[in-house]
N, C-alpha and C positions, 0 to 999 in steps of 0.2 A: 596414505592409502586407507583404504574402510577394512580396520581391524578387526574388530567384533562387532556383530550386529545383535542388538538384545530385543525380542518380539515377547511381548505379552496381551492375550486376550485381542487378537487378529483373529477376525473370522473363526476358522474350526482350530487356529494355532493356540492353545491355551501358553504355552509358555517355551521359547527357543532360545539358545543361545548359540551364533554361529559365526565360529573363526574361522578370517579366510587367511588366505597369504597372497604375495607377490607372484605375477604368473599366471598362465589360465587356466579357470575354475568351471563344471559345470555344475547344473543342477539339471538333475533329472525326475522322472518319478510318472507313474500310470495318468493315464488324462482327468484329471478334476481332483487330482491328487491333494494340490496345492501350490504348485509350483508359480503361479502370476500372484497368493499372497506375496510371495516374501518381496516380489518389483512391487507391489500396493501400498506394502510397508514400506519400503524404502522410500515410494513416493511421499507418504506420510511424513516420514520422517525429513523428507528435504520440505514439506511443508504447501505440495502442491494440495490440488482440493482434493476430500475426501466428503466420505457419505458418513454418515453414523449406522450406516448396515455394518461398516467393518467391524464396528464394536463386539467381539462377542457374546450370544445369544446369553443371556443371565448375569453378565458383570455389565458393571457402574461405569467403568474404563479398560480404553485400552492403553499401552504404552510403546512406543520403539525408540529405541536406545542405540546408538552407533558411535563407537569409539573409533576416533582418526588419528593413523600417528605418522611422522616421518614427513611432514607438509612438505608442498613445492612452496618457493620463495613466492610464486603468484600466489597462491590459497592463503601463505602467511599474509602476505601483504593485505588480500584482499578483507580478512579479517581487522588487521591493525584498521585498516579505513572505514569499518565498519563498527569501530569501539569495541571489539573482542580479541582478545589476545589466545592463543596456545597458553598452555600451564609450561609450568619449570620444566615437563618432559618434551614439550616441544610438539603435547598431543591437541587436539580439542572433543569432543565430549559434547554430543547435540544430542536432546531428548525430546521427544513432542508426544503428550498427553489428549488423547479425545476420551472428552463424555456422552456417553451414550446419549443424551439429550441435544448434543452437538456442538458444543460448545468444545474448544482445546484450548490449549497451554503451550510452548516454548520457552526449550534455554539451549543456553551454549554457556559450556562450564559451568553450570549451576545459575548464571544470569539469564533473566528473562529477556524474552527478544520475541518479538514481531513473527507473523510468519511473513512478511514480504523481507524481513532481513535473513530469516533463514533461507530462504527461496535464492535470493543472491549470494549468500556465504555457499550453498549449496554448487551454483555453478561451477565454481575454482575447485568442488573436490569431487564430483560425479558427471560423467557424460552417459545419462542416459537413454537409451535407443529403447523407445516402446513398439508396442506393435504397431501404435498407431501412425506412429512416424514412417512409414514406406509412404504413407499418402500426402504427408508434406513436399518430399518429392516430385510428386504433381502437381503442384502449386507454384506457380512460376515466380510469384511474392517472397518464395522463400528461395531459391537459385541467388539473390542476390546476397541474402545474407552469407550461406554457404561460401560465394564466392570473400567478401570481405573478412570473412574468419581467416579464409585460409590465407588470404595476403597482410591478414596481421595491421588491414586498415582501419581497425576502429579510433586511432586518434586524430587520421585526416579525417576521416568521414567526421567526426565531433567537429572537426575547429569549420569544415565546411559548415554543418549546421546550423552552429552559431551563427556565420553569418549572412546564412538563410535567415533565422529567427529575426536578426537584427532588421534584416532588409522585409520583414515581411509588418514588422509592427511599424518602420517609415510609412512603406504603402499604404497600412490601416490610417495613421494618423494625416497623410498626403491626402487621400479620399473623402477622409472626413473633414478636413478642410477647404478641400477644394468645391464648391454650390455656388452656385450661379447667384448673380446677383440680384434677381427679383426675391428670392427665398434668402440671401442672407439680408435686405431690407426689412422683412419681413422682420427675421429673426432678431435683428438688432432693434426694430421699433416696439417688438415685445418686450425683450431683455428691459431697453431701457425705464417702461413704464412699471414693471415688476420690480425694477430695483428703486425708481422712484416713491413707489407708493408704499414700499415697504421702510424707505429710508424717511418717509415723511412721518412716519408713527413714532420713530425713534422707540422703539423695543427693548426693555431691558427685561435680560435674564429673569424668570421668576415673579416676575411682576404681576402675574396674575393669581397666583396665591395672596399676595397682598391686599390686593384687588376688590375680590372674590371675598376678602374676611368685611372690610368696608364695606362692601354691598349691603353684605347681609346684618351690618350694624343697623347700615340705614334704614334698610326694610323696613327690622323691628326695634325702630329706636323706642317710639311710644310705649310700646308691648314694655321695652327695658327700663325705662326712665320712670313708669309707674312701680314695677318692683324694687326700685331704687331707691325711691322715696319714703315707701314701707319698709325697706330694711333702717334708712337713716332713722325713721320717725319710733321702730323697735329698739332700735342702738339709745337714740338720745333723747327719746322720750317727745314729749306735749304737752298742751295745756294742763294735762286732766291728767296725766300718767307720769311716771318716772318710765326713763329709757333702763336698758340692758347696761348699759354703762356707769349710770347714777345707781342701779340698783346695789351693781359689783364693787363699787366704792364703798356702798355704805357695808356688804357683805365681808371689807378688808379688812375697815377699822374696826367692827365689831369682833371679828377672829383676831386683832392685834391686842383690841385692848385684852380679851379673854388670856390671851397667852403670855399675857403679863403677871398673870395670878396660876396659869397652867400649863407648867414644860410642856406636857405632851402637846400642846396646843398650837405650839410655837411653828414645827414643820410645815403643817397644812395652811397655817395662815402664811406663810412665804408663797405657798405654790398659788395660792388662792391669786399672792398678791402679781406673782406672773403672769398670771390669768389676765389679770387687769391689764398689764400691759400692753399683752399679746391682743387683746380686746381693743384697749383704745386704739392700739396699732394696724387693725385691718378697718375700724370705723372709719378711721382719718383717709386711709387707703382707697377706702370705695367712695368717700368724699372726692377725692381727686377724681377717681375712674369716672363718676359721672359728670365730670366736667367737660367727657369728650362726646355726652349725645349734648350739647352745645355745640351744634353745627351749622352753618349755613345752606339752606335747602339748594341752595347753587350749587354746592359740593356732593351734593348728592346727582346731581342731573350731570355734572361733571364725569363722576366714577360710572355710571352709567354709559354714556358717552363713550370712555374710553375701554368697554367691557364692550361694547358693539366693535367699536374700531380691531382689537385683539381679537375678537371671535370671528368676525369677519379675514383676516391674515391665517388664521389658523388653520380655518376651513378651506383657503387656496396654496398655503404655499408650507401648512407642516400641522401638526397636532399641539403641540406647548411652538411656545416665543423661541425655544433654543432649536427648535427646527426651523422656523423661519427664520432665524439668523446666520442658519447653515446655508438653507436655499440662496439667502440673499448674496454671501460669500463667493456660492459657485456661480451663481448669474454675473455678479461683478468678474470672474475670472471669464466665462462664458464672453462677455461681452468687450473686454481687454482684447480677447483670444478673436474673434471676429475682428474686429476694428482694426488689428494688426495683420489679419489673414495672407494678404501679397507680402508684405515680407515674411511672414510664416511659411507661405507657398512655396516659395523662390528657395526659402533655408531649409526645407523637405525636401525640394526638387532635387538641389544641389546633391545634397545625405544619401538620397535613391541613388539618384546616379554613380555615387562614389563608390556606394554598397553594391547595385550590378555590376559594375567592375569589378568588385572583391569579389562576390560572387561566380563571374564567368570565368572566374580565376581559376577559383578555385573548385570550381564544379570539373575545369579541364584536368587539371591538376590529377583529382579524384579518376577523371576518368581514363586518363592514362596509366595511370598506376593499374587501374578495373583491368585495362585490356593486355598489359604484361602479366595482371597478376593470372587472367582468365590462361594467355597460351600454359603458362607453368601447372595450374590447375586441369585441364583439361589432359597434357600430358602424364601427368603424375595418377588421372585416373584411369589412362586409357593403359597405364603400365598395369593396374591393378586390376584391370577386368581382365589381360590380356591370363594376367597368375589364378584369377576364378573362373577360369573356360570357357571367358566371353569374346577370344583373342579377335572377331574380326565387327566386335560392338564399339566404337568409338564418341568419343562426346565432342559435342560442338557449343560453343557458347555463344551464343545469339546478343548480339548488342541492338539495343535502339535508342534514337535519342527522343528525349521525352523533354517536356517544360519542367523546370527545375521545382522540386522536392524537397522534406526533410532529408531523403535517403540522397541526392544528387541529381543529375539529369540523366541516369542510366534504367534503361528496360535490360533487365537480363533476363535469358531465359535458356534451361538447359537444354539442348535439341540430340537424338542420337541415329545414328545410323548404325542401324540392325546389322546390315552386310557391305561388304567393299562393294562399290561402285552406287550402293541407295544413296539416293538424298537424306540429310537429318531432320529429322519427322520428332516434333512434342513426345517428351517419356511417354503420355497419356496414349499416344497414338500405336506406342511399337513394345512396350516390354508387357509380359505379363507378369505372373505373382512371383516369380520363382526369380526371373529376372530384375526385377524391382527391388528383391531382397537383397541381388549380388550387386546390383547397381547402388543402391544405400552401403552396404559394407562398404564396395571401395572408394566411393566418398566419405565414407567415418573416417577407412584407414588412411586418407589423404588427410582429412582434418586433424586425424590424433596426432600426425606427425607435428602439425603446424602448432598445437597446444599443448600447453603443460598438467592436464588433467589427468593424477595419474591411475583412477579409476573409472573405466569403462563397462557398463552393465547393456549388454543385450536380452531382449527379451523376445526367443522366438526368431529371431533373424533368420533360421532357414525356413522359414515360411516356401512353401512351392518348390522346393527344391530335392535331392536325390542324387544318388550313387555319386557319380566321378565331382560333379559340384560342390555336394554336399562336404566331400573331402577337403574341396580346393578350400571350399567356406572356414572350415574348421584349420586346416593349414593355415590360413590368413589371420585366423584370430588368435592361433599361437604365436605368428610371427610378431603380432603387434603384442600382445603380453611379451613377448623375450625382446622386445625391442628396448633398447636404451635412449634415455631421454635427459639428457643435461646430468646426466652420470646417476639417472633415478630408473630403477626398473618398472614397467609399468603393472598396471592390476586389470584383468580382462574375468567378468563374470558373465556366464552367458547360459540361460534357459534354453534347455533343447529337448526335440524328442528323436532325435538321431545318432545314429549309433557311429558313423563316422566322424561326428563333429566330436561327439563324447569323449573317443578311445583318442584322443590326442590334449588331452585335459592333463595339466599336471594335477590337479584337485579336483574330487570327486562328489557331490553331495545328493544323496537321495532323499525326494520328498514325498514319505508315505503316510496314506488316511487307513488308518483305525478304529472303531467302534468299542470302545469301554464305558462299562455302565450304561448301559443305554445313551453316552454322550460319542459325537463326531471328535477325534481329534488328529490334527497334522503333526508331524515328525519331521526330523531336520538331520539326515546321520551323513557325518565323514565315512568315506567308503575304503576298505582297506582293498591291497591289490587282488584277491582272491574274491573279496564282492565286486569291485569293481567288475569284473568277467561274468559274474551272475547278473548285473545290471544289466550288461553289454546285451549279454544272452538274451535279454529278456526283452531288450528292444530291438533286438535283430529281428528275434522269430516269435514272441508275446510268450516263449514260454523256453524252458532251462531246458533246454536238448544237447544233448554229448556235441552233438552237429556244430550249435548253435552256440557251444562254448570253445569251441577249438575254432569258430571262427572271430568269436570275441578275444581268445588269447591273441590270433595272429594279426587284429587290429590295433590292437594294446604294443605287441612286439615293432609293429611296423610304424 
C-alpha cells in the first residue's frame, strides 16, 4: 500500500509529507485549494506525462517521493520481472525528479529506471480513477478491455495473439511472393543481369583506396621522377660536385681523426657517424622507390580502366565496393528466393492454413471464455448499481463478431437500460454526469474485486451526484477499503467535495491554500475527530454553523 507520500515544489505545495493508512481516506479542501495537486503528483510519480508548469514558480526542481510497504505477491513479482527488487523490509521506494527546464529523473530504491518501467511497476500498486476516466466509458475500445481484466484473460488473449502475429507475417511473406508471372520474368531478367555484371568485375573489398593511390602515381609520375633525380643527383653528387653523402663521409673521418687527439671530440663524431648511416640508408631507399615510376604506360590505361569499371558499380548498386558486395549478396538471395517461389508458395500456403486453424481456435476459445466471462460481469455490476440507487439501471454486453485482430474477433460494447422494460441504448445515449460517475464506480468496484491492487485512488468520482447517492457512493467506497483481498486489506483514497461521501472516511485529510510572505502556499493536515465536524460543517453549509455542526456530528455518528 502507498505509505507516505513526500511532495516537494508541486505547484503552490512548497513542501508535504503525507501518511496514509489502510482503509478509506478522503481529501478534502475549498475549490482551487489544491486538492487535483496531490492526484498530479502522484501522477508524476507513477511516471505519466507532466508539464514543467508543475514545477514551482522560482525552484530548479520538483520532487515526489512515495514509500510502498506490505506488497501484493503480483507487485512483488511484477518488480522481480522488471529487474527491481523490495529492500530486506519488503518495501520499495520510487522517486521521480522534474526540472524546471523539463527534463526528469527516476529510481526505485535508489536505482535509475526508465519512466516507461516506472509507468508498469506502477500498475501492480495504484489503480487510478482520474476524472478524466468517466469518458473512457464512452468509448466502446475500451469495454473490451474492462471486460478481459475482469475475466483474468490476459494470458489467453497473449498466446491468441501470438498466433495472430505469427499468421500475419506468413500472409506478408505469402503476398510478397506470390506476382504473377510476367513481373516475376521481369524481376528474375533484372536480378540476373545485376548479379552478372557485378560478378564480372570481381570486386575486392577496399580496392579502390589502392587504386585511387596508383592513379595519382601515374598522373604525376614525370612531375616525381624529375624531383627524384635531383634529390639522387644532391645525395651523390656529379661531375662537377660532391653529393650530400661524399660530403658527410669526408665530414666523419675528419671528426674521427680530430677525436683521436680530443676526448671531447670523440661523442659528436659517433653521432655524426650515425648520420651517415641514417643518410646513406634513406639514399639507397629512394633509390629503390623510384624504381616504381618504371612502369609500363599499359598499366597505367589499365588502373584507369578499372577506376571506370568501380565508379561505374558504385554509382548503381552502393557508394564503396563493400556496398556493392552487399547489394550483390541480397540479389543473389532475391533471385534463389524467386526461382524457388512455387515451392515457397505451396510451404507458405500450407503454414497460413495451419496458422488459421490455430488461429479460429483460438479466437473461439477466447470467445467463449468473453461471453461467460461477460454474463458474470454484467451480473456482478448490476448487483452494484442496484447498492448505488441505480436498482432498475441494468448493463448489457453487446458482442459482435468482427475479422480477427490483435485483440481477437470480438466487438464488445457496453449497452444499458435506463428502466425495466427499455431497450439497451450506448452509455453515450442514456446516463448523464452523475450517472456516468455511479456507473464507473461500479465497474471499478467489480474490477478491484477481480485484482490484487491494493491501492485505489479516485479523484472526484462524485461528479453530478447528491444526497441519497452521494451516500450510497461513499458507502461503496468504504465497502471496498474494508474489503479483504487474499488476507490483504485494501487502501481507498478518494478526492471529494461532499460531505456524505466524507463523514464515512476512516481518514481525514484537509487541503488548505494560504498566502505567506507574499508567496501562494498548499497545506496537507490529518484531521482530528473535532476538526473533522468543522470540515463537515463547512462543506454542508460553506460556513461553521451550530446547525451545520450537529448535522456533521450525526453524519460522522451514523
Amino acid at each position: 500500500m502507498l505509505d507516505c507520500l513526500y511532495i516537494e515544489n508541486i505547484a503552490v505545495i512548497e513542501r508535504a509529507e503525507i501518511r496514509f493508512h489502510t482503509g478509506f481516506s478522503v481529501l478534502t479542501g475549498e475549490t482551487g485549494a489544491g486538492k487535483s495537486i496531490i492526484i498530479d503528483a502522484i501522477n508524476a510519480m507513477l511516471s505519466e506525462r507532466t508539464s514543467r508548469d508543475l514545477v514551482r514558480t522560482g525552484s530548479d526542481t520538483a520532487r515526489v517521493t512515495a514509500l510502498f510497504t506490505d506488497l501484493s505477491a503480483t507487485a512483488a513479482e511484477q518488480l522481480a520481472q522488471l529487474g527491481f527488487a523490495p529492500d530486506e523490509d519488503g518495501n520499495v521506494l520510487i522517486a521521480r525528479t522534474i526540472a524546471a527546464e523539463g527534463k526528469s529523473t527516476c529510481a526505485v530504491n535508489g536505482r535509475p529506471a526508465t519512466a516507461a518501467l516506472l509507468r508498469e511497476i506502477g500498475k501492480s500498486l495504484i489503480d487510478l480513477h482520474g476524472q478524466h476516466e468517466n469518458q473512457l466509458l464512452l468509448s466502446a475500445d475500451q469495454h473490451l478491455a474492462y471486460l478481459d481484466r475482469f475475466g483474468e484473460l490476459a494470458e489467453m488473449r497473449e498466446a491468441y495473439a501470438a498466433v495472430y502475429r505469427e499468421w500475419c507475417r506468413v500472409k506478408r511473406e505469402l503476398s510478397s511472393a506470390d506476382m504473377d508471372e510476367l513481373e516475376k520474368e521481369r524481376r528474375l531478367d533484372l536480378l540476373r543481369y545485376q548479379i552478372d555484371e557485378i560478378e564480372a568485375a570481381q570486386l575486392k573489398v577496399g580496392e579502390e583506396e589502392d587504386l585511387q593511390a596508383r592513379r595519382t602515381l601515374y598522373r604525376n609520375a614525370e612531375k616525381v621522377a624529375g624531383q627524384m633525380n635531383k634529390t639522387e643527383a644532391l645525395l651523390f653528387g656529379d661531375e662537377e660536385s660532391d653529393g650530400a653523402v661524399s660530403l658527410a663521409q669526408q665530414a666523419v673521418a675528419a671528426a674521427a681523426a680530430a677525436a683521436r687527439y680530443l676526448e671531447q671530440a670523440e661523442a659528436p663524431a659517433e653521432r655524426l657517424q650515425a648520420a651517415l648511416y641514417e643518410l646513406q640508408d634513406a639514399a639507397e631507399e629512394l633509390r629503390s622507390v623510384s624504381e616504381l615510376l618504371d612502369f609500363d604506360p599499359r598499366e597505367r590505361d589499365e588502373a584507369e580502366e578499372r577506376w571506370e569499371v568501380i565508379r561505374r558499380l558504385t554509382s548503381k548498386y552502393g557508394a564503396t565496393t563493400e556496398a556493392v558486395l552487399e547489394f550483390l549478396e541480397k540479389a543473389r538471395a532475391e533471385l534463389q528466393q524467386i526461382e524457388f517461389s512455387d515451392e515457397r508458395i505451396q510451404r507458405l500456403t500450407a503454414e497460413e492454413q495451419r496458422l488459421y486453424k490455430q488461429l479460429e481456435q483460438a479466437a473461439a476459445r477466447l470467445t467463449d471464455k468473453r461471453q461467460e466471462t461477460a454474463r458474470r460481469f454484467a451480473a456482478a455490476v448490476k448487483e452494484q448499481l442496484t447498492f448505488l440507487d441505480m436498482p432498475n439501471v441494468s448493463l448489457v454486453i453487446d458482442r459482435q463478431s468482427v475479422g480477427y485482430s490483435a485483440t481477437g474477433a470480438d466487438r464488445i460494447e457496453f449497452l444499458m437500460s435506463a428502466n425495466v422494460g427499455e431497450p439497451p441504448k450506448p452509455i453515450t445515449r442514456i446516463a448523464s454526469g452523475g450517472e456516468l460517475s455511479r456507473i464507473m464506480l461500479a465497474i471499478k468496484s467489480v474490477l478491484a474485486d477481480a485484482d490484487e491492487i491494493d491501492t485505489l485512488i479516485f479523484d472526484e468520482i462524485d461528479t453530478g451526484i447528491s444526497g441519497r447517492a452521494a451516500q450510497k457512493v461513499g458507502n461503496r467506497l468504504r465497502r471496498t477499503a474494508d474489503s479483504v483481498l487474499a488476507d490483504r486489506h485494501r487502501q481507498v483514497l478518494c478526492v471529494t467535495h461532499l460531505a456524505q461521501i466524507a463523514a464515512q472516511a476512516q481518514h481525514h485529510y484537509l487541503i488548505e491554500k494560504s498566502v505567506r510572505d507574499g508567496r501562494t502556499f498548499t497545506d496537507v493536515t490529518p484531521l482530528s475527530a473535532e476538526q473533522r465536524e468543522q470540515e463537515l460543517a463547512r462543506i454542508i453549509g460553506g460556513e461553521v454553523t451550530v446547525a451545520n455542526l450537529q448535522a456533521a456530528r450525526e453524519m460522522l455518528g451514523n
